[in-house]
C-alpha positions in Angstrom: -11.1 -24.7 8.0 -14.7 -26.4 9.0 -16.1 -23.2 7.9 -14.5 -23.3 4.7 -15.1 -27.0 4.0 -19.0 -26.5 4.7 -19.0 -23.1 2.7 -17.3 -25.2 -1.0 -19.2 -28.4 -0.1 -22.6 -27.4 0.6 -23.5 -23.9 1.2 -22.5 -22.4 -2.2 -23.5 -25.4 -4.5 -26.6 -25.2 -2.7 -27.1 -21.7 -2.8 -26.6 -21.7 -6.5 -28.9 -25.0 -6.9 -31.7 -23.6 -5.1 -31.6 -20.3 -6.9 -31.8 -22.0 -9.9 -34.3 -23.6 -9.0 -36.6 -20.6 -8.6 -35.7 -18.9 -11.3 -36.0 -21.9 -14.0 -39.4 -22.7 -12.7 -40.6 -19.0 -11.9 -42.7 -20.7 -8.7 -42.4 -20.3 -5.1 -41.0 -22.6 -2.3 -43.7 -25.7 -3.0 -44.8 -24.9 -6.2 -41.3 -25.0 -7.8 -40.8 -28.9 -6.6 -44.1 -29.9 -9.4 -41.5 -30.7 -11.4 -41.4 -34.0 -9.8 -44.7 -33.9 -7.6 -43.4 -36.2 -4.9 -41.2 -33.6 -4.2 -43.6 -31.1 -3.0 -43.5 -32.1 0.3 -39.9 -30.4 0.7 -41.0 -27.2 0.3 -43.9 -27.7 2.5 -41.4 -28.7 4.9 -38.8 -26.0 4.3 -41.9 -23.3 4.9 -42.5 -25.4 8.4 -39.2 -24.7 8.8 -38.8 -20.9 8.4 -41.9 -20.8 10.5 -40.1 -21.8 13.2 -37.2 -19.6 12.4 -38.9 -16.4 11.9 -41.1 -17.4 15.2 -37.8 -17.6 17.3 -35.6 -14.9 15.2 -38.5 -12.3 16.0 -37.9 -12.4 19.4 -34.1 -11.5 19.4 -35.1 -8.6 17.2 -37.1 -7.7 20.2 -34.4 -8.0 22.3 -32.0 -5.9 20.0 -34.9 -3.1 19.9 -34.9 -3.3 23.3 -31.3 -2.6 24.1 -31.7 -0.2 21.3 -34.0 2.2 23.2 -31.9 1.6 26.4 -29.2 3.2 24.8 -30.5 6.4 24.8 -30.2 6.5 29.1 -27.4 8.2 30.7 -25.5 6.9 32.7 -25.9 3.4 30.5 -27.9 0.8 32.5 -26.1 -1.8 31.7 -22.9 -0.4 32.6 -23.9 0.2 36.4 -24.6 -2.1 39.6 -26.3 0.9 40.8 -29.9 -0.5 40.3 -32.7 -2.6 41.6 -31.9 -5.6 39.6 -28.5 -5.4 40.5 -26.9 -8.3 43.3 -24.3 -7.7 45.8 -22.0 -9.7 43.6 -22.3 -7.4 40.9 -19.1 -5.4 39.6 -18.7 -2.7 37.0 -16.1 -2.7 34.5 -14.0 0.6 34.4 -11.4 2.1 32.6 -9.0 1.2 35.6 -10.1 -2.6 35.8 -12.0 -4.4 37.8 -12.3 -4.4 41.6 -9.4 -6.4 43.1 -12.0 -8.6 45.3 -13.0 -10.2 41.9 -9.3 -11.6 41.7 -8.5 -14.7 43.7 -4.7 -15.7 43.5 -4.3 -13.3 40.3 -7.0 -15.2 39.0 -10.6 -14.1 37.6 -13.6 -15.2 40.5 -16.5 -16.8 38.4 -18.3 -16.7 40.9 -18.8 -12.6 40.5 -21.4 -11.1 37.8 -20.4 -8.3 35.5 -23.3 -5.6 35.4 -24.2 -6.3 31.6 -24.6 -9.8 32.7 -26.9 -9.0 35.8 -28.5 -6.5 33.3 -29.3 -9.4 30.6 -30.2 -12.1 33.1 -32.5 -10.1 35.8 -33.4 -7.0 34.1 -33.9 -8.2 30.4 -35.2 -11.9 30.4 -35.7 -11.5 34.2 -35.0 -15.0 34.5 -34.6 -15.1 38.3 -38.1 -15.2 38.1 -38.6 -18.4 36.8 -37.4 -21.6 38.7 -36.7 -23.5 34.9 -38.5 -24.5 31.7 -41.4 -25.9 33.6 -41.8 -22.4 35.0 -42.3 -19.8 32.2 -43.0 -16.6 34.7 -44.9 -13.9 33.6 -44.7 -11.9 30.6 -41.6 -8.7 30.1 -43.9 -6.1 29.4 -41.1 -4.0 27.8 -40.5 -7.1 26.0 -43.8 -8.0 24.9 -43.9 -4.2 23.5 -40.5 -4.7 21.4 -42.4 -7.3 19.9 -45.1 -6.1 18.7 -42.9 -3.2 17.4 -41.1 -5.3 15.5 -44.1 -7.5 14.3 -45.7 -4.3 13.0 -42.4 -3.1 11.1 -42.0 -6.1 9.4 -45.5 -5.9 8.1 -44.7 -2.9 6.5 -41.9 -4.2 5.1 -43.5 -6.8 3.0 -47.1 -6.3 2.7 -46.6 -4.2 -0.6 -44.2 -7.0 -1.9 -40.9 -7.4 -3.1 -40.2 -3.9 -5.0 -40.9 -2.4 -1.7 -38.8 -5.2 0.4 -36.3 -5.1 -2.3 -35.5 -1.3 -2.1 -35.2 -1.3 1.9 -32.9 -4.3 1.8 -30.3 -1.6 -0.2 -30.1 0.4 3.1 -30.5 -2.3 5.7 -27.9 -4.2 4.0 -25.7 -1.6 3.1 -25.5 0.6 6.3 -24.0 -2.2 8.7 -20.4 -2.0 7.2 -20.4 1.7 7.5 -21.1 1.0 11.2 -18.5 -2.2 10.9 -16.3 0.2 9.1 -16.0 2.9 11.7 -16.4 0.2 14.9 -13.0 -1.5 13.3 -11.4 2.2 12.9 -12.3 3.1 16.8 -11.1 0.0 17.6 -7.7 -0.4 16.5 -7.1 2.8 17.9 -7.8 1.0 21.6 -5.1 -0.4 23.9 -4.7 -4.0 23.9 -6.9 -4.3 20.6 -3.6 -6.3 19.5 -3.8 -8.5 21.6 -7.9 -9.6 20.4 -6.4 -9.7 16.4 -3.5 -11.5 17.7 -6.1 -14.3 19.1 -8.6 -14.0 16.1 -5.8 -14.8 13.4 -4.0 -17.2 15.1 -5.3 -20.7 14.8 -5.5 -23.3 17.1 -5.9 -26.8 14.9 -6.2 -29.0 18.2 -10.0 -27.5 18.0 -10.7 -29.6 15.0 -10.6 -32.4 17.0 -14.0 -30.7 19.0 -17.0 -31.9 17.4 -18.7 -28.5 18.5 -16.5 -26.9 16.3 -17.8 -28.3 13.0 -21.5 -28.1 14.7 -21.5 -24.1 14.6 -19.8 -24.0 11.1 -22.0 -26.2 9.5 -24.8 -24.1 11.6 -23.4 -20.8 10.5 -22.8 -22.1 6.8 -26.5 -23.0 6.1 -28.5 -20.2 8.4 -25.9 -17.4 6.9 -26.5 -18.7 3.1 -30.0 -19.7 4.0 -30.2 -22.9 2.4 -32.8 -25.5 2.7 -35.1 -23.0 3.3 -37.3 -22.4 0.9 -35.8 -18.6 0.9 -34.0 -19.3 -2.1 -36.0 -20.4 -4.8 -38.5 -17.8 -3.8 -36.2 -15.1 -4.2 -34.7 -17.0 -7.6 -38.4 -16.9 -8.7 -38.1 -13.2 -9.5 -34.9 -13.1 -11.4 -35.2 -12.4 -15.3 -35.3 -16.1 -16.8 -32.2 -15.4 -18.4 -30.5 -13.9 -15.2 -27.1 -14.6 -15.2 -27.4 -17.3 -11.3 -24.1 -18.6 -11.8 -22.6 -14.9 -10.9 -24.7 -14.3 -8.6 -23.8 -17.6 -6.6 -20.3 -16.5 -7.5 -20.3 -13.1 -5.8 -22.6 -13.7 -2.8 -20.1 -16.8 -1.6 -17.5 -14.7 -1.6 -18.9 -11.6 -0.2 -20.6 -14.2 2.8 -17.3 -15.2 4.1 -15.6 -11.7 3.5 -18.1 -9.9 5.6 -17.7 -12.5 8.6 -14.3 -12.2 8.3 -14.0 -8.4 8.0 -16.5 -8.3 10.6 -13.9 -10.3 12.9 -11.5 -7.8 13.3 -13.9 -5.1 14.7 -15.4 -7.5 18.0 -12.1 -9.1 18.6 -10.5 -5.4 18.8 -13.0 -4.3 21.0 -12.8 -7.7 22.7 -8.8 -7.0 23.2 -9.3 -4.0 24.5 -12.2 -5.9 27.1 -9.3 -8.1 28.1 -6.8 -5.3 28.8 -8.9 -3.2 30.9 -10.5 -6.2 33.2 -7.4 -8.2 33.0 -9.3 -11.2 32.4 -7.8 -13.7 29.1 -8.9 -13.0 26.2 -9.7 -16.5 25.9 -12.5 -15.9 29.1 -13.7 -13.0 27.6 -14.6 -14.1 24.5 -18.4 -15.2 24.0 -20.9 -15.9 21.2 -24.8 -15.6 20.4 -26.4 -13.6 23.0 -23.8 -13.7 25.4 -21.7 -11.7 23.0 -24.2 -8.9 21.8 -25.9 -8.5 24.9 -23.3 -8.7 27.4 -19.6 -8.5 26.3 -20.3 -5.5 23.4 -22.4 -3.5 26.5 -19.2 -3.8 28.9 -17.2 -3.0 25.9 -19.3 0.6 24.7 -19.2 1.3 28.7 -15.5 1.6 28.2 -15.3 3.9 25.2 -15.6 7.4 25.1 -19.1 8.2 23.9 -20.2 5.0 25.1 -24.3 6.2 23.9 -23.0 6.8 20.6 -21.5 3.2 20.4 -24.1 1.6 21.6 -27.5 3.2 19.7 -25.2 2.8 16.4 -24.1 -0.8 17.4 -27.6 -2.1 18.3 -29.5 -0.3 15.0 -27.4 -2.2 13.0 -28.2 -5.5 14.7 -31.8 -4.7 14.2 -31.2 -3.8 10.2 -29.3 -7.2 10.1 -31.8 -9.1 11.9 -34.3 -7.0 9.6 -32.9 -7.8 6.5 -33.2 -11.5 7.6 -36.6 -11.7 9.1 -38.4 -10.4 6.4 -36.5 -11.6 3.4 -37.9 -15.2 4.8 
């Protein structure tokens, strides 16, 4: 509901605004507002913005890339406690559950770290390293190599212009729902993938009382449609004049939502399946941002047949996702 509300009050109206915006004035993010000169200091503002955003974005590109490579080891590293950055609390997740130590009273000890988690926290980011935010450490070298990587590739990307930029976006926007396509087939066909649609359809209205709640939609509602960006009316600037914007708007606020909620039914199947082989809620197993992509889907791919397979696909389209987004700002 939030999601909705923000999606017909803002995000589409918006959307549609700002492209036509660009297109009517055939200018870029601060030249476009000259049409009242006070004005220009929004698009300044909005490119301050995306600054910012790409700055930050980048670096979870990096960390996609990273997994990425990763993916081609065998036995998965993230799927073993069976290496140096691993704990003594450290379990693995199997296809016969978890180890019964890690229950207390039929109950799920916290206090135990999967081996995707101990992979994110002390082999990715290596954050046992640092004491807090006062102490950055020292610098991921693997990281810092991702980085650049994907730095360089967005360069090429862009620096021949939008033709170029334009025709990649076809693939890297296109190729993900194959890979959500045939991630939703594989897993429906899990046991206890049920129970993960069961939870995802069924709503629970006492959360619209969390102020959270309406936080992350209004979050999701203006990063996904990429308003108040300045994205928008440079991209609008390079329609036809008489370009048809009010289709446009039409299609891409409905494809938005579709896609998110298509998209649902392939992590919360996966997600059931999570919760039937560890025995742990649903409700416990569920995460979101990093804590989903980089440690409930790598517990998840350890459990499937082919698990490599799963996981190079899985993290390639994150990177043509997070692609698609980086440079088109």
């Amino acid at each position: 509901m939030p999601y909705i509300l923000f999606m017909l009050t803002c995000g589409a109206p918006l959307f549609f605004l700002e492209i036509s915006l660009g297109q009517y004035t055939q200018q870029g993010a601060i030249t476009c507002w000259d049409i009242l000169p006070p004005f220009r200091g929004i698009g300044i503002a909005s490119i301050v913005v995306v600054f910012y955003c790409n700055t930050y974005y980048i670096v979870i590109l990096a960390w996609a890339t990273f997994y990425f490579f990763v993916s081609f080891d065998t036995p998965l590293g993230f799927s073993s406690c069976n290496n140096i950055w691993n704990t003594p609390v450290c379990y693995e997740v199997t296809t016969k559950g978890v180890n019964p130590r890690l229950m207390e009273n039929n109950k799920f000890n916290h206090s135990m770290a999967s081996s995707s988690d101990e992979y994110w926290t002390r082999r990715v980011l290596r954050s046992h390293h640092s004491s807090g935010v006062g102490d950055i450490g020292c610098l991921v070298l693997p990281l810092v190599g991702c980085l650049i990587f994907v730095w360089f590739f967005c360069f090429l990307c862009v620096f021949k212009g939008v033709k170029v930029s334009g025709k990649i976006v076809y693939f890297t926007a296109l190729f993900p729902y194959l890979v959500i396509t045939c991630m939703i087939i594989r897993g429906l066909t899990l046991d206890g993938s049920a129970t993960g649609i069961e939870f995802y359809l069924k709503p629970d209205f006492t959360k619209l009382a969390n102020s959270e709640v309406w936080i992350d939609a209004g979050t999701q509602i203006f990063f996904s449609y990429a308003v108040c960006l300045g994205v928008l009316p440079t991209l609008g600037s390079f329609n036809d004049f008489n370009n048809n914007v009010l289709r446009d708007a039409i299609v891409i606020s409905l494809a938005n939502p579709a896609t998110s909620i298509v998209s649902g039914f392939a992590v919360f199947s996966i997600l059931g399946h999570l919760s039937h082989v560890t025995g742990i809620p649903i409700s416990e197993v569920t995460g979101s941002g990093p804590g989903l992509v980089f440690k409930m889907y790598p517990v998840a791919f350890g459990l499937l047949p082919g698990a490599n397979i799963w996981a190079i696909l899985f993290f390639f389209m994150i990177i043509l996702l997070g692609f698609d987004s980086q440079f088109n700002q």
